[in-house]
C-alpha positions in Angstrom: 76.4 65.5 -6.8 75.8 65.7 -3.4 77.9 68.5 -1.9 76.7 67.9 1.8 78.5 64.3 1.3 82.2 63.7 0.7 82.6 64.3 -3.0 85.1 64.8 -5.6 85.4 67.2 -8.6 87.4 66.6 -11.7 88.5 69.9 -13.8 89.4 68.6 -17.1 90.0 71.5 -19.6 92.0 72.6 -22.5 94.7 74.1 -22.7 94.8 78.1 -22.3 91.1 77.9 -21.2 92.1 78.7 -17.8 90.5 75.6 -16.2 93.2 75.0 -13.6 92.8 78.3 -12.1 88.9 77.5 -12.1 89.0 74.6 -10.0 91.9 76.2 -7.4 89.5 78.8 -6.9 86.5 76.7 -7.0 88.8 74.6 -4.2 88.6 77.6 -2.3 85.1 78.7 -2.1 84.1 75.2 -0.7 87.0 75.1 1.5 88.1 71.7 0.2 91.5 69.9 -1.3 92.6 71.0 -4.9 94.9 68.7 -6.7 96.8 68.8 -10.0 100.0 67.6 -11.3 102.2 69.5 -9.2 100.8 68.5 -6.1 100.5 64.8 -7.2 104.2 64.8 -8.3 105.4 66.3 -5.5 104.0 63.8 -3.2 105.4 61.3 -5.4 108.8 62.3 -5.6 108.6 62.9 -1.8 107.8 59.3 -1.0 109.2 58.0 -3.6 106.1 56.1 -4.4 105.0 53.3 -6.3 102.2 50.7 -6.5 104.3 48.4 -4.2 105.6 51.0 -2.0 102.3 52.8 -1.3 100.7 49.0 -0.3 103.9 48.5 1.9 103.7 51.4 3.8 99.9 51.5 4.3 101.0 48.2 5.6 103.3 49.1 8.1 101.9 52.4 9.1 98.4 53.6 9.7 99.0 56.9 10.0 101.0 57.6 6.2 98.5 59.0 4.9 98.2 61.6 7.5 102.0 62.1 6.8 100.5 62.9 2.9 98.2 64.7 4.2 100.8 67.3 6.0 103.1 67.0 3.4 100.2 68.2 0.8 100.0 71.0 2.7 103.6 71.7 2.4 103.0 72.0 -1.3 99.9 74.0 -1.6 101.3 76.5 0.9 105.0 76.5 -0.1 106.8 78.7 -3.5 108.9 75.9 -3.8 108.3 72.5 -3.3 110.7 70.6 -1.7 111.5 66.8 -3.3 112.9 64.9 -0.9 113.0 61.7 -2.6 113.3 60.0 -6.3 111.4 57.4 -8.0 111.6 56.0 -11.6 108.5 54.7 -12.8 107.2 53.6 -16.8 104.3 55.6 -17.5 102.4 52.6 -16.8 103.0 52.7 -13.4 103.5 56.6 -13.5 99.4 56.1 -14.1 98.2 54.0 -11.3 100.7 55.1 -8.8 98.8 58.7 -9.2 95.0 56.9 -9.7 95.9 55.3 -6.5 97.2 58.6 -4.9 94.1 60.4 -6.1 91.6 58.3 -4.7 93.5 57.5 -1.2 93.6 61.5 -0.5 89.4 61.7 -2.2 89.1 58.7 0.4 90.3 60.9 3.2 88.3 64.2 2.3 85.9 65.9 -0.6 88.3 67.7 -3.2 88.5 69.3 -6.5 91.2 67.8 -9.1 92.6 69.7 -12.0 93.8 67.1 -14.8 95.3 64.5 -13.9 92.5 62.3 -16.2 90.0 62.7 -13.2 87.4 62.1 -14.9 88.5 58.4 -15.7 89.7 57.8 -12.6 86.3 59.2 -10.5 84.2 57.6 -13.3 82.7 54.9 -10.8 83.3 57.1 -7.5 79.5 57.2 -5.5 79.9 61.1 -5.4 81.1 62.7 -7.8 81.2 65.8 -10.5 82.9 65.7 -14.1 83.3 69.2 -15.8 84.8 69.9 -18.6 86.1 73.7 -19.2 86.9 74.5 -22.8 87.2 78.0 -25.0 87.4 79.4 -28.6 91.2 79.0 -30.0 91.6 82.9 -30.3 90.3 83.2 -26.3 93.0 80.0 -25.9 95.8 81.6 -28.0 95.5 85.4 -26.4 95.8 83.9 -22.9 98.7 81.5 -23.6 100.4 85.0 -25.3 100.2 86.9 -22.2 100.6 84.1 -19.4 103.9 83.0 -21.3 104.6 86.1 -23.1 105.4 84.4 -26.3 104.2 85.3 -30.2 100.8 84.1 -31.8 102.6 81.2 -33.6 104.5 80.1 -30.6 101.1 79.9 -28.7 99.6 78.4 -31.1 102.3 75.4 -31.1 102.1 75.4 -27.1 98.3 74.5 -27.5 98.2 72.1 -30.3 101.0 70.0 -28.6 99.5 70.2 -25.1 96.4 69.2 -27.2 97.3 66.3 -29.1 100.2 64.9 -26.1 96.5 64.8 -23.2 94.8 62.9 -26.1 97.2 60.5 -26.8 97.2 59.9 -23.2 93.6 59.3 -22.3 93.5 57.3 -25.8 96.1 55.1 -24.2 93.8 53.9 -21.0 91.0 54.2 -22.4 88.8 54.0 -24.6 87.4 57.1 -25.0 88.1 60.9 -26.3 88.2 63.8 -23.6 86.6 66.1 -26.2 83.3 63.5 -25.4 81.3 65.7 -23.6 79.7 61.9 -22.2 81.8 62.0 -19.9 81.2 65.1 -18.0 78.4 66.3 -16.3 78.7 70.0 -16.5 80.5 71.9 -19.9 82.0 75.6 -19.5 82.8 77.9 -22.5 84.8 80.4 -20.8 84.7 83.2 -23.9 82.0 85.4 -21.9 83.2 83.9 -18.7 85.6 85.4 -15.9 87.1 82.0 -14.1 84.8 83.8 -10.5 82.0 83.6 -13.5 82.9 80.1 -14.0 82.8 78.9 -10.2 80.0 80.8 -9.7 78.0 78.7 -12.8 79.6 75.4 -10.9 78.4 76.4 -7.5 75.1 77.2 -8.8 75.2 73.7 -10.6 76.2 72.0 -7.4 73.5 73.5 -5.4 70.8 72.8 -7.7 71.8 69.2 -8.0 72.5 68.8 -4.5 68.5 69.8 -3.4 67.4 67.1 -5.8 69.3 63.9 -4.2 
C-alpha cells in the first residue's frame, strides 16, 4: 500500500480482540476517516438510503455527498447520533446499499474501516490494506468480561455467537472464510499487544511497504 496515495484500510477482527478500537486509533494517527457499523448505519438511517435512492440523489445533486460527508462528522463527533430518517431494506440490499456507501466516502478520501466485510468489498480497490486482528479465546473472553461486565460463560456465548452470526455472513456473499488469512495482507495476534502496540506494528508495515512501490 501506498500511504502517500489515497488508500483504504479494512480492520476485520474477532470478536473481543479489540480490533475496532485498533483501527479508530490507527484512524487517528494518519489523520484519516474511520468507519464501522455505527457510522455506516447512521448515515443510512439519515438518508434513508437505498441502492435506488443513493443513484437518484447523486443524480439530482452533486454536492450529497458533501452533505455525507458533514453529516459523518456529525456521528464521529456526537454521544448520540441523531437518525433523522427510516429505511427498510432485506439484507440483500442492507449489503450493497453499505458496499456502495463504503466505497463512495473511500472515493472521496483515504480511510480506515472496521468490519463492515471490508475486505470483500476493497478486494479489487488500486490501494489498498487488508488486516486481520485476532487473539487467544482466554485474551477474547477476559476482555468481553470487563468491557460488558458479564460472567465467563456469558462471554463466552457473546463470542461464539458474534463468531458464527460474521461467518455466516461473509459465507453468504462469498465464497470464502474470514478466518482465510488469503485475504489479508497483514495478521495481528494481540495477546502481547497493547492496541498503540498494534498501530504501531501497522504503521511500521505501511511505511515499509510504502518505500517499496
Amino acid at each position: 500500500m501506498n500511504k502517500n496515495e489515497k488508500f483504504v484500510i479494512t480492520i476485520n477482527r474477532e470478536a473481543g480482540s479489540g480490533g475496532r478500537t485498533v483501527g479508530r486509533k490507527l484512524a487517528e494517527k494518519l489523520g484519516v476517516k474511520y468507519c464501522d457499523k455505527a457510522i455506516v448505519e447512521g448515515l443510512t438511517k439519515k438518508f434513508g438510503l437505498s441502492i435506488e435512492r443513493i443513484e437518484e440523489i447523486k443524480a439530482q445533486k452533486k454536492s450529497w455527498w458533501k452533505d455525507i460527508n458533514n453529516y459523518y462528522n456529525t456521528l464521529v463527533n456526537s454521544a448520540s447520533q441523531p437518525m433523522d430518517a427510516q429505511v427498510k431494506l432485506d439484507n440483500t440490499s442492507i449489503f450493497e446499499t453499505e458496499k456502495r456507501i463504503l466505497q463512495e466516502l473511500a472515493a472521496q478520501s483515504s480511510c480506515v474501516v472496521a468490519g463492515r466485510t471490508g475486505f470483500m468489498v476493497f478486494r479489487q480497490w488500486p490501494n489498498h490494506l487488508n488486516i486481520f486482528i485476532q487473539a487467544s479465546m482466554e485474551y477474547r473472553v477476559k476482555r468481553i468480561m470487563n468491557k460488558e461486565n458479564v460472567s465467563d460463560e456469558k462471554a463466552r456465548n457473546i463470542i461464539a455467537k458474534l463468531d458464527a452470526d460474521r461467518e455466516t455472513y461473509i459465507k453468504k456473499y462469498e465464497d470464502t472464510s474470514r478466518y482465510d488469512t488469503r485475504n489479508y495482507q497483514l495478521v495481528i495476534s494481540m495477546d502481547d499487544l497493547s492496541e498503540d502496540d498494534a498501530v504501531e506494528v501497522i504503521m511500521d508495515y505501511i511505511d515499509r511497504t510504502s518505500k517499496s512501490k
